[in-house]
C-alpha positions as CSV (number, residue, x, y, z in Angstrom):
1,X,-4.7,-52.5,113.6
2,X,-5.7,-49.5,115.7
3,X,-9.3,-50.4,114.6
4,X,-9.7,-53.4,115.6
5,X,-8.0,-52.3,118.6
6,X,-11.4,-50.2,119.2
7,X,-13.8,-52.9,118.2
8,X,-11.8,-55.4,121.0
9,X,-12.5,-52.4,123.6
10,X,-16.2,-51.8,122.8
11,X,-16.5,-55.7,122.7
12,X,-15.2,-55.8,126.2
13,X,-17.0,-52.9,127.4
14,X,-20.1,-54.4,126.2
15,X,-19.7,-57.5,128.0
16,X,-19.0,-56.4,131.1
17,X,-22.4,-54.3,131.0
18,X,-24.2,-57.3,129.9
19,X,-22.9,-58.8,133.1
20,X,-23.4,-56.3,135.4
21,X,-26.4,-54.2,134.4
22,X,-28.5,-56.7,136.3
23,X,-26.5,-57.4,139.6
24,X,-26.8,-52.6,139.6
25,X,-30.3,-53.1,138.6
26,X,-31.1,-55.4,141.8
27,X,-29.1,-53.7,144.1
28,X,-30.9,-50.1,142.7
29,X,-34.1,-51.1,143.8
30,X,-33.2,-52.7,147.1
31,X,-33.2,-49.1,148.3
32,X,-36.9,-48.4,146.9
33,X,-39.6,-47.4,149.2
34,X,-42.3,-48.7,147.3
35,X,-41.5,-52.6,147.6
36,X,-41.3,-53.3,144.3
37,X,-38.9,-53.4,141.2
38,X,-41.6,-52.0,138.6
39,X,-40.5,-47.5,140.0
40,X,-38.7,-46.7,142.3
41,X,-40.5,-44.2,144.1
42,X,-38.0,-43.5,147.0
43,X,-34.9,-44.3,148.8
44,X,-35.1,-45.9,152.3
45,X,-32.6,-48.5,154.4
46,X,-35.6,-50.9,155.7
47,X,-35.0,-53.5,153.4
48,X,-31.7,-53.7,154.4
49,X,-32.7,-53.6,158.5
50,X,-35.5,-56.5,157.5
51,X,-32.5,-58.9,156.5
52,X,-30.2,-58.3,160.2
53,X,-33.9,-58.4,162.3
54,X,-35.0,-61.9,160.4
55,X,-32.9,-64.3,162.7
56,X,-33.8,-67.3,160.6
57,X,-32.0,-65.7,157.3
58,X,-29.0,-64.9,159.2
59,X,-29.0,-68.3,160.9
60,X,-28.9,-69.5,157.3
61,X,-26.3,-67.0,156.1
62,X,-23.6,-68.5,158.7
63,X,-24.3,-71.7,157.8
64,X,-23.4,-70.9,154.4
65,X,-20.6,-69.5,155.0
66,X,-19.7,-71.8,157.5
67,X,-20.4,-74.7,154.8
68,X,-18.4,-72.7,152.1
69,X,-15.1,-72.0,154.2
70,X,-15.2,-75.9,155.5
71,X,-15.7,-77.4,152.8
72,X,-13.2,-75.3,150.9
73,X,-10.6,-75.9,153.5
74,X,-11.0,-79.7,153.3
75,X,-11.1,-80.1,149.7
76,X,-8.1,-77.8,149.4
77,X,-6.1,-80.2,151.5
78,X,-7.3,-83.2,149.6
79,X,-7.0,-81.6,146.1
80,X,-3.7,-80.2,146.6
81,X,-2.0,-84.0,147.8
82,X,-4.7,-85.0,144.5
83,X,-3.1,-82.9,142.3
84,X,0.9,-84.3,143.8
85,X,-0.5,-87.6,143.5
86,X,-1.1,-86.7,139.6
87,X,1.9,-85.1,139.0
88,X,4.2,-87.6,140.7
89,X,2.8,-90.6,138.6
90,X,5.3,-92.2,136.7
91,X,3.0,-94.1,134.2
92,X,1.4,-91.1,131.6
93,X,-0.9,-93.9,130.9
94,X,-2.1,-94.1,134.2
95,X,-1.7,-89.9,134.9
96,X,-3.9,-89.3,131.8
97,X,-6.6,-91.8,133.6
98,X,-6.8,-89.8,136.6
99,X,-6.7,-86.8,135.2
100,X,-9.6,-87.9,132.7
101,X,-11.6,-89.1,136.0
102,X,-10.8,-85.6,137.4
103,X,-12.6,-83.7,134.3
104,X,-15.2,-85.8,133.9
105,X,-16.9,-84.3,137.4
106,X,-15.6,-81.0,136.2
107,X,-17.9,-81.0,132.8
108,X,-20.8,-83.3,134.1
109,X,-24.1,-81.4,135.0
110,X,-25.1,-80.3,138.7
111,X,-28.4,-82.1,138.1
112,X,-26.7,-85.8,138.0
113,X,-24.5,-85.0,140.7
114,X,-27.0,-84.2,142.9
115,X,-29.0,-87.0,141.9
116,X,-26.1,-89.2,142.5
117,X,-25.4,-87.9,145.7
118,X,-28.8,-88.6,146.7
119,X,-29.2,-91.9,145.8
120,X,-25.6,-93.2,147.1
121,X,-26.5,-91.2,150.6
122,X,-29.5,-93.0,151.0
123,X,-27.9,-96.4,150.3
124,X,-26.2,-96.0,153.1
125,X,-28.7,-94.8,155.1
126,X,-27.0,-91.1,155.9
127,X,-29.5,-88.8,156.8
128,X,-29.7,-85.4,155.2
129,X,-28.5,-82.4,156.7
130,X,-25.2,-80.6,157.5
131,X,-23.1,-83.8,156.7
132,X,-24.9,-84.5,153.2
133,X,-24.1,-81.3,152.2
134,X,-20.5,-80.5,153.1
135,X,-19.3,-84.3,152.2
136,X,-21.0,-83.2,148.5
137,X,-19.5,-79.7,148.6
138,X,-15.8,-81.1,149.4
139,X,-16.7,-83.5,146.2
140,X,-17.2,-81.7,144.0
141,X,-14.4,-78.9,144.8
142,X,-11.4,-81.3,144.7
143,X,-11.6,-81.4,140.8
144,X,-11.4,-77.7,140.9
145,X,-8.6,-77.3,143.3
146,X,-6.7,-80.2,141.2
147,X,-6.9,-77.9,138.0
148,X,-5.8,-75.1,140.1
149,X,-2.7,-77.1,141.8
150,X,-1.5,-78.7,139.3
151,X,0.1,-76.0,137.0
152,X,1.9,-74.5,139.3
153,X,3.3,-78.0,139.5
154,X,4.2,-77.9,136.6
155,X,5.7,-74.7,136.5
156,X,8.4,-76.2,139.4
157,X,12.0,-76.6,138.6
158,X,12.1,-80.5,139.4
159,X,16.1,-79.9,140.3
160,X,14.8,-78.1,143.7
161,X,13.6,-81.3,144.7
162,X,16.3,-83.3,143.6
163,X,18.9,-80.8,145.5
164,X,16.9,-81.2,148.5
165,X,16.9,-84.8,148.8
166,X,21.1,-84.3,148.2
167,X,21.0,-82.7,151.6
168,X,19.4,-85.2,153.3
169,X,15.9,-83.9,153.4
170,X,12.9,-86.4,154.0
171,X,9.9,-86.6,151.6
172,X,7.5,-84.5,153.9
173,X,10.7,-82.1,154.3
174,X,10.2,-81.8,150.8
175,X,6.5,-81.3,150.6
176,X,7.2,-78.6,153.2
177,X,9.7,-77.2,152.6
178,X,10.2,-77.3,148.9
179,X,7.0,-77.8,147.2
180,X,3.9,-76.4,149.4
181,X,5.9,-73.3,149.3
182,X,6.3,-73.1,145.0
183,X,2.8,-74.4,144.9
184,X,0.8,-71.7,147.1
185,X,-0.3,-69.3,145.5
186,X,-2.2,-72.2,143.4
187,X,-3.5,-73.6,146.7
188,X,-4.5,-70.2,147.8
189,X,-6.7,-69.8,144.3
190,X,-8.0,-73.4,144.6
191,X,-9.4,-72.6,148.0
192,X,-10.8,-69.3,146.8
193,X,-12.8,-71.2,143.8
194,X,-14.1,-73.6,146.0
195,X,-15.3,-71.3,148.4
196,X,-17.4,-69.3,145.7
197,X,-18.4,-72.5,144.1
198,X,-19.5,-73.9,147.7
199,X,-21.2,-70.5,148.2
200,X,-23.6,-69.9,145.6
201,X,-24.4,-73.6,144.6
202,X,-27.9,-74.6,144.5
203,X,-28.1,-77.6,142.2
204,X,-26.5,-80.2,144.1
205,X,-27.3,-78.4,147.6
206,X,-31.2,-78.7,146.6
207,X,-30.7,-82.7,146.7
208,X,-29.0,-83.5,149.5
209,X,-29.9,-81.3,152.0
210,X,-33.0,-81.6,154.5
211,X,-35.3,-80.6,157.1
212,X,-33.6,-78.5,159.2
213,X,-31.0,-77.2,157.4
214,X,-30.9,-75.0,154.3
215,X,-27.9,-72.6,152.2
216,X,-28.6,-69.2,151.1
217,X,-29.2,-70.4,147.7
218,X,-32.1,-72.8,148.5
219,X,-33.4,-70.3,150.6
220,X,-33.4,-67.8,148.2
221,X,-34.9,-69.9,145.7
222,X,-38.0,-70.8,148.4
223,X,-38.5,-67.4,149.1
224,X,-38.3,-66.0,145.3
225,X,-40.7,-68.7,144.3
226,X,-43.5,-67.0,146.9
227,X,-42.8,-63.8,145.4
228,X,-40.4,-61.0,144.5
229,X,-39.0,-59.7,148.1
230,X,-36.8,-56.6,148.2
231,X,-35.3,-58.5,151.1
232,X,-33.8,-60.9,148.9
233,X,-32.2,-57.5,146.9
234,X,-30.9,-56.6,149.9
235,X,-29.6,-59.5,150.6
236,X,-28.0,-59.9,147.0
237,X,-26.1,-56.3,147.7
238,X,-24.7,-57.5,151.1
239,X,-23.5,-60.7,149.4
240,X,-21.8,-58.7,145.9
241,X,-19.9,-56.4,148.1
242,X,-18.6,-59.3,150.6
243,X,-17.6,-61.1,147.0
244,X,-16.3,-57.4,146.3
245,X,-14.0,-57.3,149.1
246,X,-12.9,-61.2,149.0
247,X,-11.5,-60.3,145.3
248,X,-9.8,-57.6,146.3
249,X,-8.3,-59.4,149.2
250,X,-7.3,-62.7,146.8
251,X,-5.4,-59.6,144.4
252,X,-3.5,-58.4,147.4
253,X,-2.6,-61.8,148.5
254,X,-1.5,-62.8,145.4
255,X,0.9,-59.7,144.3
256,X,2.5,-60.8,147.8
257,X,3.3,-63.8,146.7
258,X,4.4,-62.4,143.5
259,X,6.7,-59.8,145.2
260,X,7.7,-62.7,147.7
261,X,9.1,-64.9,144.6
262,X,10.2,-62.4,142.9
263,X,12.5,-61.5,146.1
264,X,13.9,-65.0,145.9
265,X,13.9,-65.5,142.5
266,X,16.6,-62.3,142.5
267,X,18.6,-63.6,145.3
268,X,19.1,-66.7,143.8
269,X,20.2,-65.1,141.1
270,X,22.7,-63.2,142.6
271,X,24.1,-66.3,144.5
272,X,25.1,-68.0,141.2
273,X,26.1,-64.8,139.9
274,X,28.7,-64.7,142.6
275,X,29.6,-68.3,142.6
């Protein structure tokens, strides 16, 4: 037991290399002198003062974000009502349909999307831009946010509700009151997937967006395509620590949350204990 114990570790250990050998390796030589990744031949900070003096990369950089943190608040909103719309279906017939029509844009490739998206925004005549892109972004997050709401749905004590409604509460008392609370912290994780997935996409993003606007991803792709740039390294490091740091602040949300139920979890407890 206590050897495959080790094997599981080395296993792990050699995985999590795999994965992050490459993203050290790039950020390594965005601090080489020589311009390229082939030696490093010495350490300088220029690489990193190119990306804040090009405007037009920056430009682009707030877009993205700007794109990722809309788009992600939208489809939260949608997705989490979605994924109460699922749950509260009576028929299982009908809630296995919808939740069928929820993986299948989960599993399809990024490729047809895109295509799809393209083809139905020309139909109706919607130029591309800023609007193609978001309205495609919020698409194709809602399935993800729905998978994210709706176990914590599940997880609910359906009596909470019913107790409510015994007191006289409304159904959007309920919703806030009663369920929006049980549900965040799955909210809070479905808007932190579909701000990662909104921030590095480039499949769909390369079809429906057009002259005049652009994500980091596109750009990145242009600019690699002309040639390896230790700008783009840069770049890359800025962009793995702000990940870093957005992890580390989704942790500390979370074990509030935790500490938060676990708080009323124990005073409920101790108000049947008296009773």
């Amino acid at each position: 037991m206590k050897k495959k114990f080790i094997w599981s570790r080395l296993y792990l250990v050699f995985v999590f290399v795999l994965l992050y050998l490459p993203i050290f390796y790039l950020i390594f030589y965005s601090f080489n002198a020589g311009g390229s990744m082939t030696s490093f031949t010495g350490f300088t900070l220029e690489h990193y003062a190119a990306v804040f003096e090009d405007k037009r990369l920056i430009g682009i950089v707030l877009n993205t974000f700007m794109l990722a943190f809309l788009s992600a608040l939208i489809a939260t909103t949608i997705g989490t009502f979605g994924a109460m719309m699922i749950y509260y279906t009576r028929k299982r017939k009908s809630r296995n349909v919808l939740m069928s029509l929820n993986n299948i844009l989960m599993v399809s490739p990024d490729v047809i999307i895109g295509a799809s998206f393209l083809i139905f925004f020309t139909m109706l005549g919607l130029s591309l831009g800023f609007s193609s892109v978001l309205l495609s972004h919020v698409a194709f997050s809602i399935p993800i946010v729905v998978l994210m709401v709706l176990p914590k749905l599940q997880e609910m004590n359906d009596s909470m509700i019913d107790a409510a409604r015994d007191l006289g509460a409304n159904n959007w008392t309920v919703i806030r009151k009663v369920i929006l609370p049980f549900i965040t912290p799955g909210i809070i994780a479905g808007y932190f997937m579909a701000f990662t997935y909104s921030l590095d996409d480039f499949a769909v993003t390369f079809f429906v967006t057009g002259n005049g606007f652009s994500t980091l991803s596109v750009e990145i792709y242009s600019r690699a395509r002309q040639g390896v740039s230790l700008e783009i390294n840069a770049l890359s490091a800025l962009l793995f620590l702000f990940s870093l740091f957005l992890v580390i602040g989704y942790y500390f949300i979370s074990q509030g949350n935790l500490s938060k139920n676990q708080k009323r979890h124990r005073k409920e407890h101790t108000a049947v204990s008296e009773l």
